[in-house]
PDB file of N, CA, C and O in Angstrom:
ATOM      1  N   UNK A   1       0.856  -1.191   0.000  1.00  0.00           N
ATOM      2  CA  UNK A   1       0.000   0.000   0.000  1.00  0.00           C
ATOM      3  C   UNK A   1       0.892   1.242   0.000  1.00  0.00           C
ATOM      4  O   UNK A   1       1.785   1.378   0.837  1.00  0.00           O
ATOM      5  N   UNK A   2       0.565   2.408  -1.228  1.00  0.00           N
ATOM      6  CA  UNK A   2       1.580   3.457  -0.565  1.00  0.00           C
ATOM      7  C   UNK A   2       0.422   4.705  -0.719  1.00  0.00           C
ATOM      8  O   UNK A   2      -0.519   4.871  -1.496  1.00  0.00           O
ATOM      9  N   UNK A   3       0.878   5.360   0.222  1.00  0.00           N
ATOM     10  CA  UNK A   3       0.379   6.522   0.611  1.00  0.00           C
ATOM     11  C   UNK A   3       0.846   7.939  -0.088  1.00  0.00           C
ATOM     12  O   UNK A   3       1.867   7.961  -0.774  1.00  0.00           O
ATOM     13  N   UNK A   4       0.162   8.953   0.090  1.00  0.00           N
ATOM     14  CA  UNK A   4       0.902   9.961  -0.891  1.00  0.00           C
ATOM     15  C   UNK A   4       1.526  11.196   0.296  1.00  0.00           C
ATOM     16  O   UNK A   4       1.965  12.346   0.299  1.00  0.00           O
ATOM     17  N   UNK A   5       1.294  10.349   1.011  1.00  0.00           N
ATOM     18  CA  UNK A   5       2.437  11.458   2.534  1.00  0.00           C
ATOM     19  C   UNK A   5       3.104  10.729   2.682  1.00  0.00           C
ATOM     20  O   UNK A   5       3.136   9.563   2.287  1.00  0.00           O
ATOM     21  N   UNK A   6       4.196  11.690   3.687  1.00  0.00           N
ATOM     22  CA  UNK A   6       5.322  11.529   4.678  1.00  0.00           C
ATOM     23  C   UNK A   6       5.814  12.220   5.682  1.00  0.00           C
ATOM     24  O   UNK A   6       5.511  13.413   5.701  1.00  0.00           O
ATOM     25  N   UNK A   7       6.657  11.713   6.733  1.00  0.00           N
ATOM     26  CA  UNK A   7       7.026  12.421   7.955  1.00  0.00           C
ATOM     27  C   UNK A   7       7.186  14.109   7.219  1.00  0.00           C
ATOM     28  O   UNK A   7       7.787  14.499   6.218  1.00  0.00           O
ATOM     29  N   UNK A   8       6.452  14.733   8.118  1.00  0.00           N
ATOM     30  CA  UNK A   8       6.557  16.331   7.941  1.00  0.00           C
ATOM     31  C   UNK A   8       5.291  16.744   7.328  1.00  0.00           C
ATOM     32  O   UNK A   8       4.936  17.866   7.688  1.00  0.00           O
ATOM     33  N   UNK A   9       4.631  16.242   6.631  1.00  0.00           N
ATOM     34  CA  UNK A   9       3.519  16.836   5.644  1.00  0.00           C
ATOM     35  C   UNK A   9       2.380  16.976   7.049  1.00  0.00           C
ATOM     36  O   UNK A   9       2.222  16.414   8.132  1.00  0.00           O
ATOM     37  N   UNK A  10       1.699  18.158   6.213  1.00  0.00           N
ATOM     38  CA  UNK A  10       0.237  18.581   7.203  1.00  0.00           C
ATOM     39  C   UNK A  10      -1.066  17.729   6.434  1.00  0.00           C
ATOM     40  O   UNK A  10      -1.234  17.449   5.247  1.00  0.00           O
ATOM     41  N   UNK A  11      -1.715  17.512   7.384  1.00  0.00           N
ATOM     42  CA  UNK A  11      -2.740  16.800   7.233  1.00  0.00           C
ATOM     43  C   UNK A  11      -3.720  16.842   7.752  1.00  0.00           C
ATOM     44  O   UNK A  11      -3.651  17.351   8.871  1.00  0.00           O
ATOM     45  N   UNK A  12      -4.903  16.446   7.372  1.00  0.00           N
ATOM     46  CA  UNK A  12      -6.423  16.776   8.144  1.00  0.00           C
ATOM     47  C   UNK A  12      -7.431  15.311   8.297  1.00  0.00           C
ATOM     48  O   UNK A  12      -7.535  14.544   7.340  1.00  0.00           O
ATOM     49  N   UNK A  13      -8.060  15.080   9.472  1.00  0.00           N
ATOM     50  CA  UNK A  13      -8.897  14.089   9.745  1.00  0.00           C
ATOM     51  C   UNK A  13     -10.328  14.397   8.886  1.00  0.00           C
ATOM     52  O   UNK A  13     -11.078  15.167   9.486  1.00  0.00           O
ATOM     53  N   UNK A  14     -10.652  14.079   8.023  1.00  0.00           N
ATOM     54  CA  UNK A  14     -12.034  14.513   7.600  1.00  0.00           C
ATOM     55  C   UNK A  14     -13.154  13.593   8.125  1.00  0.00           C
ATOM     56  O   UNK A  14     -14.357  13.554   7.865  1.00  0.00           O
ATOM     57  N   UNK A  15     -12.765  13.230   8.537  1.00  0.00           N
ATOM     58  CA  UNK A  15     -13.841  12.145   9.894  1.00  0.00           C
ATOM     59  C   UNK A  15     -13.605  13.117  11.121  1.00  0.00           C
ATOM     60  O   UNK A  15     -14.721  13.269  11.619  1.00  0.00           O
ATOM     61  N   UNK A  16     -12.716  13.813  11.808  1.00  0.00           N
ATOM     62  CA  UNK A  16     -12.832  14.308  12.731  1.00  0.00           C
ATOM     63  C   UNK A  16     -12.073  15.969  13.161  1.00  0.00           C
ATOM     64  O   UNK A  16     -11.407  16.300  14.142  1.00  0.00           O
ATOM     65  N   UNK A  17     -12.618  16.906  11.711  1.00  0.00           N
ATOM     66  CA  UNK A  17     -12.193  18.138  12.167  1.00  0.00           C
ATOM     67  C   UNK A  17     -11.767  18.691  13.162  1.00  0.00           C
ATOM     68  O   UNK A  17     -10.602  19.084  13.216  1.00  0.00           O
ATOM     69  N   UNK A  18     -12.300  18.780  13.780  1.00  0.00           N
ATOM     70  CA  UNK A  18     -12.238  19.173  15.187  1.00  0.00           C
ATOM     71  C   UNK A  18     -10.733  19.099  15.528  1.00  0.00           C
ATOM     72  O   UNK A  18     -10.266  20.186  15.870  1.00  0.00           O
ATOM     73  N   UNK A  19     -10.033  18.256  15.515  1.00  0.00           N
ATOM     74  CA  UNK A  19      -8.835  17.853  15.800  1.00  0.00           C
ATOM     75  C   UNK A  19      -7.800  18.725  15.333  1.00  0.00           C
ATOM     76  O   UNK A  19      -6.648  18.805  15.757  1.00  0.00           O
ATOM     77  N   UNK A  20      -8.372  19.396  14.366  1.00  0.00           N
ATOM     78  CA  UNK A  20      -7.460  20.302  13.402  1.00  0.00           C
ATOM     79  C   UNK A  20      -6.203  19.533  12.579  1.00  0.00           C
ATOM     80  O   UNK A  20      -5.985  18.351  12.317  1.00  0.00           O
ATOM     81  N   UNK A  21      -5.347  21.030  12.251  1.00  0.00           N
ATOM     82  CA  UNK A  21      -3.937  20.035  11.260  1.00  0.00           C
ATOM     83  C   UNK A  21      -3.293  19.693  12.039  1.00  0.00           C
ATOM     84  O   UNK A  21      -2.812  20.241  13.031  1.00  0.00           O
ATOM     85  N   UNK A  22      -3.218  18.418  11.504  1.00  0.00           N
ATOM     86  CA  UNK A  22      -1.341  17.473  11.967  1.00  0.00           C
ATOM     87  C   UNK A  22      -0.655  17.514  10.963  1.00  0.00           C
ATOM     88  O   UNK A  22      -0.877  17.807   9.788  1.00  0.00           O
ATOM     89  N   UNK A  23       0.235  17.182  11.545  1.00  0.00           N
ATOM     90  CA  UNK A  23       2.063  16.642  10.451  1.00  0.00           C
ATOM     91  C   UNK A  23       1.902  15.099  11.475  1.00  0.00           C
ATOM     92  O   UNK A  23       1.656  14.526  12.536  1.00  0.00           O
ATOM     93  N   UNK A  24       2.308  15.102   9.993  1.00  0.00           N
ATOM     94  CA  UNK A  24       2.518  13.308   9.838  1.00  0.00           C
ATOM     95  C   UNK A  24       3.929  13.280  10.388  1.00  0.00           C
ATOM     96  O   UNK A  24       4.847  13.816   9.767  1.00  0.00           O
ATOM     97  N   UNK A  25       4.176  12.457  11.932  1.00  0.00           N
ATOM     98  CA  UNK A  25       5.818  11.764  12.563  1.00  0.00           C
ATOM     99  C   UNK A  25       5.755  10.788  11.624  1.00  0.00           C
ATOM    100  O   UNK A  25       6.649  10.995  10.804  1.00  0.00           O
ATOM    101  N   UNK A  26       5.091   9.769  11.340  1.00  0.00           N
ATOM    102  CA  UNK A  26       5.939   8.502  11.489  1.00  0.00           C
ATOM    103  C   UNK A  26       4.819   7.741  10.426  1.00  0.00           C
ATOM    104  O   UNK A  26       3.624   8.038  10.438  1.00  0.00           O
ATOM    105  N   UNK A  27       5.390   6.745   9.534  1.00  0.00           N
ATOM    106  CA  UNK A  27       4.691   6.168   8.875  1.00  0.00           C
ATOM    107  C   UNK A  27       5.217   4.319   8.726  1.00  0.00           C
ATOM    108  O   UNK A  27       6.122   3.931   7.987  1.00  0.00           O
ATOM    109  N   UNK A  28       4.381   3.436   9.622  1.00  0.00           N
ATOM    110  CA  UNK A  28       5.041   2.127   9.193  1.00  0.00           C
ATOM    111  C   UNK A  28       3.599   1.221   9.112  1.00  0.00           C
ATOM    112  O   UNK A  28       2.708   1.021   9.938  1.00  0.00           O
ATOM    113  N   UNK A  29       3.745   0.910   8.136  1.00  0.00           N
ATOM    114  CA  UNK A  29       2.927  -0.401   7.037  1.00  0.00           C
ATOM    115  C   UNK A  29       1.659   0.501   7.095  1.00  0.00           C
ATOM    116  O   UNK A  29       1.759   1.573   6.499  1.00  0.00           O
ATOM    117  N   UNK A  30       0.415   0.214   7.759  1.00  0.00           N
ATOM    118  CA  UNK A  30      -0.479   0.896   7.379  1.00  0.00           C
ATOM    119  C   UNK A  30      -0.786   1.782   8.246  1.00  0.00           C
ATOM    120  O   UNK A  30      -1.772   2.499   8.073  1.00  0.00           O
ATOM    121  N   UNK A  31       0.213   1.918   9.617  1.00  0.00           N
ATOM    122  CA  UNK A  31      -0.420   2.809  11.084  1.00  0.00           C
ATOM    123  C   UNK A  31       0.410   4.284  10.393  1.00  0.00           C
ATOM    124  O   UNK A  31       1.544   4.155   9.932  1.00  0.00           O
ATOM    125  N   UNK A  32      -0.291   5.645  10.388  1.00  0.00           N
ATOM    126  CA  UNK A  32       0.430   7.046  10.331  1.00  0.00           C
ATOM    127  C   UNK A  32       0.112   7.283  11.585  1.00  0.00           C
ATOM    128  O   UNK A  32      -0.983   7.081  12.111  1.00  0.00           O
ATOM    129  N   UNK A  33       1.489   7.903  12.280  1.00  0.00           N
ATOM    130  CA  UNK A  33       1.140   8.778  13.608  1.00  0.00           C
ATOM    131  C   UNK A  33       0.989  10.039  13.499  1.00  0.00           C
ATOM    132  O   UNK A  33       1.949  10.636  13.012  1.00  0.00           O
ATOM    133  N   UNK A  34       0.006  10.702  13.825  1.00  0.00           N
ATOM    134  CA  UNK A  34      -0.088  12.235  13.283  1.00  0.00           C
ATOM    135  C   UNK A  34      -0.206  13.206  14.866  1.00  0.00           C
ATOM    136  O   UNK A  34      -0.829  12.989  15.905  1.00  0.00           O
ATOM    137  N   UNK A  35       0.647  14.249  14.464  1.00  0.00           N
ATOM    138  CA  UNK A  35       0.428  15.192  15.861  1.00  0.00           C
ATOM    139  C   UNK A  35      -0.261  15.678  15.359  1.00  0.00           C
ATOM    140  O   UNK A  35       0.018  16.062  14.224  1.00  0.00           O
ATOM    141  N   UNK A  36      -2.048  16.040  16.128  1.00  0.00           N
ATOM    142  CA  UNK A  36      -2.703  17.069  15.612  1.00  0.00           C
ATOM    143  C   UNK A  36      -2.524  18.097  16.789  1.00  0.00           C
ATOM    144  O   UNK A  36      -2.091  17.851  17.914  1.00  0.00           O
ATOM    145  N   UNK A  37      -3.000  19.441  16.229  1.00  0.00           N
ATOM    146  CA  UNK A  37      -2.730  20.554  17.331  1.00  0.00           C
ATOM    147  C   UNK A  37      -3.707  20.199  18.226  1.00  0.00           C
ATOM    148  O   UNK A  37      -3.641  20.176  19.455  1.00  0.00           O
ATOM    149  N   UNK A  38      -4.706  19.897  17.427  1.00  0.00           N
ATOM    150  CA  UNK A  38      -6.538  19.667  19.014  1.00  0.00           C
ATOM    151  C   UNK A  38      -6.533  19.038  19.581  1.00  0.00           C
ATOM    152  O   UNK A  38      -7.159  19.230  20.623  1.00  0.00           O
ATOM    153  N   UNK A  39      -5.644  17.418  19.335  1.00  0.00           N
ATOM    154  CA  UNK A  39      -6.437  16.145  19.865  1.00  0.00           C
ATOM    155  C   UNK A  39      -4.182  15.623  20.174  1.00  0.00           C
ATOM    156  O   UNK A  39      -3.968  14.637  20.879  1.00  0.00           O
ATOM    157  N   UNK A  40      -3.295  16.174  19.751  1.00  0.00           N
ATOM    158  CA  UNK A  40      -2.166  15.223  20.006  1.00  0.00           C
ATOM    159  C   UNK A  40      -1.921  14.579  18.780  1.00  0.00           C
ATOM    160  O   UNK A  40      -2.202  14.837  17.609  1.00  0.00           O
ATOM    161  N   UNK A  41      -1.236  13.538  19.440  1.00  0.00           N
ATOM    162  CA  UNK A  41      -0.396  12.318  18.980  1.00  0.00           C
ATOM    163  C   UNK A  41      -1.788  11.732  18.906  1.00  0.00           C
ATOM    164  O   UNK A  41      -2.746  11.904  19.659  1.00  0.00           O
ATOM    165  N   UNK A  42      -1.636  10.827  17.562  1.00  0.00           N
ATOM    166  CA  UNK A  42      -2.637   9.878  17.384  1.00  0.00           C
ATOM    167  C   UNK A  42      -2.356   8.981  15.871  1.00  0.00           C
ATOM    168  O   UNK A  42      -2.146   9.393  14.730  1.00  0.00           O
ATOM    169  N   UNK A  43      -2.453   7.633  16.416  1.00  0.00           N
ATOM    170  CA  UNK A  43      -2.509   6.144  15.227  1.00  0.00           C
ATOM    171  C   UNK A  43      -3.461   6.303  14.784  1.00  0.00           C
ATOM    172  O   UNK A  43      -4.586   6.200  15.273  1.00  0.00           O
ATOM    173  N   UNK A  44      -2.954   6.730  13.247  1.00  0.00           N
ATOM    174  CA  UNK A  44      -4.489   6.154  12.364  1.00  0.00           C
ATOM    175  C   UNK A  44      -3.885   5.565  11.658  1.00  0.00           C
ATOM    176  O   UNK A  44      -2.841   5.810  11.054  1.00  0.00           O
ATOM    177  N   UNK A  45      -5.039   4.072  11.730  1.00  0.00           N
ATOM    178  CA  UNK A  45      -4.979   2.996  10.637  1.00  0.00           C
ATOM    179  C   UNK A  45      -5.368   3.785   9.360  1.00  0.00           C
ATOM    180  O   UNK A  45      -6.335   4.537   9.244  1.00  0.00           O
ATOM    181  N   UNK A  46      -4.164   3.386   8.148  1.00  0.00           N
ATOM    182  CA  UNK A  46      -4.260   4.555   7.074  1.00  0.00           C
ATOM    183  C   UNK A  46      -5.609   3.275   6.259  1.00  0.00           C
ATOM    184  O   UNK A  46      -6.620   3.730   5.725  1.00  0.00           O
ATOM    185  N   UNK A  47      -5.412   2.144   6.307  1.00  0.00           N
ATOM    186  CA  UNK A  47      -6.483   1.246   6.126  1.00  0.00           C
ATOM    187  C   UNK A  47      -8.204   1.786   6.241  1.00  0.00           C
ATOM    188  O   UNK A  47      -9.023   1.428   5.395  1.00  0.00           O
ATOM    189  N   UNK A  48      -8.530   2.575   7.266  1.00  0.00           N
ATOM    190  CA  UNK A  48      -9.724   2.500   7.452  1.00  0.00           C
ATOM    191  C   UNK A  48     -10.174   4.046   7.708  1.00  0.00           C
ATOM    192  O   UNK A  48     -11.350   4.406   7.650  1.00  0.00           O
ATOM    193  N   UNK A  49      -9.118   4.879   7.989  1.00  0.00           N
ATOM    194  CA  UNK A  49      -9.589   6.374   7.911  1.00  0.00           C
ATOM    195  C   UNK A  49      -8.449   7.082   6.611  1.00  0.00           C
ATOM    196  O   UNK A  49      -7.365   7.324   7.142  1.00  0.00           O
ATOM    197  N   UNK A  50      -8.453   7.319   5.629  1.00  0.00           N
ATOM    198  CA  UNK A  50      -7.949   8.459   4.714  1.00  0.00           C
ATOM    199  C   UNK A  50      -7.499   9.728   4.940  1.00  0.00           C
ATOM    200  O   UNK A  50      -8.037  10.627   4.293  1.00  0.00           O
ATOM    201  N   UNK A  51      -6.784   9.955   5.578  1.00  0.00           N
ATOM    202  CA  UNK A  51      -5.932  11.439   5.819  1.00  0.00           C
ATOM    203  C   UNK A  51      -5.789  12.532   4.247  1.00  0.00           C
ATOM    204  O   UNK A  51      -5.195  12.274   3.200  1.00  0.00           O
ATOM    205  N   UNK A  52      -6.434  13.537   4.557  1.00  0.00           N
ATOM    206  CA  UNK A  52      -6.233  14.123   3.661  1.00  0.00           C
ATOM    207  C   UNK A  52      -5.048  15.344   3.498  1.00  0.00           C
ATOM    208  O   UNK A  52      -4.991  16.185   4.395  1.00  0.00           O
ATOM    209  N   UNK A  53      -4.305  15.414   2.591  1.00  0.00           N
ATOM    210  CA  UNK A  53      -3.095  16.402   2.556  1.00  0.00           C
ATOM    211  C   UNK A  53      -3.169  17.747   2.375  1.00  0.00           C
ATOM    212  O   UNK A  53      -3.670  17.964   1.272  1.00  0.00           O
ATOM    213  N   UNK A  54      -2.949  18.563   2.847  1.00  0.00           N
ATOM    214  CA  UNK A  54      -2.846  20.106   2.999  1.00  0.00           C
ATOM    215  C   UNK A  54      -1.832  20.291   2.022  1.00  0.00           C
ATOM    216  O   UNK A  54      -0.743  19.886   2.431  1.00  0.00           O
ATOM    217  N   UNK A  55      -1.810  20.703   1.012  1.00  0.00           N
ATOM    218  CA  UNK A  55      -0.952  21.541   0.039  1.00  0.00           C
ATOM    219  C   UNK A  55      -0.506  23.135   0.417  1.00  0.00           C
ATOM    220  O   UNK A  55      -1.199  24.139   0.586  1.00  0.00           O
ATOM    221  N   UNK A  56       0.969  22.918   0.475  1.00  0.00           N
ATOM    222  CA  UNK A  56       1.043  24.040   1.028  1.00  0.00           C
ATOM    223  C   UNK A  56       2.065  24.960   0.096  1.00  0.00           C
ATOM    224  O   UNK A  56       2.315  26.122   0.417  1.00  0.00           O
TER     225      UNK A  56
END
């Protein structure tokens, strides 16, 4: 599976706004760890929620 991020890129939960933008730490097999500013550090299975990329 490849993804079209990587460590550093900003990103948004569109399942859970609220959370605001993260940057993507860490990416291994299908778990991304994303710091968001609202909610932290947080595993998303890239499998079952879609992170969307902030073009910047």
């Amino acid at each position: 599976m490849i993804f079209d991020y990587e460590p550093g890129d900003k990103v948004f939960n569109p399942n859970n706004k609220n959370w605001g933008i993260g940057q993507v730490q860490s990416i291994i097999k299908e778990k991304v760890t994303v710091n968001f500013e609202n909610a932290g550090k947080k595993v998303i299975n890239a499998k079952n929620i879609q992170l969307e990329k902030i073009n910047e």
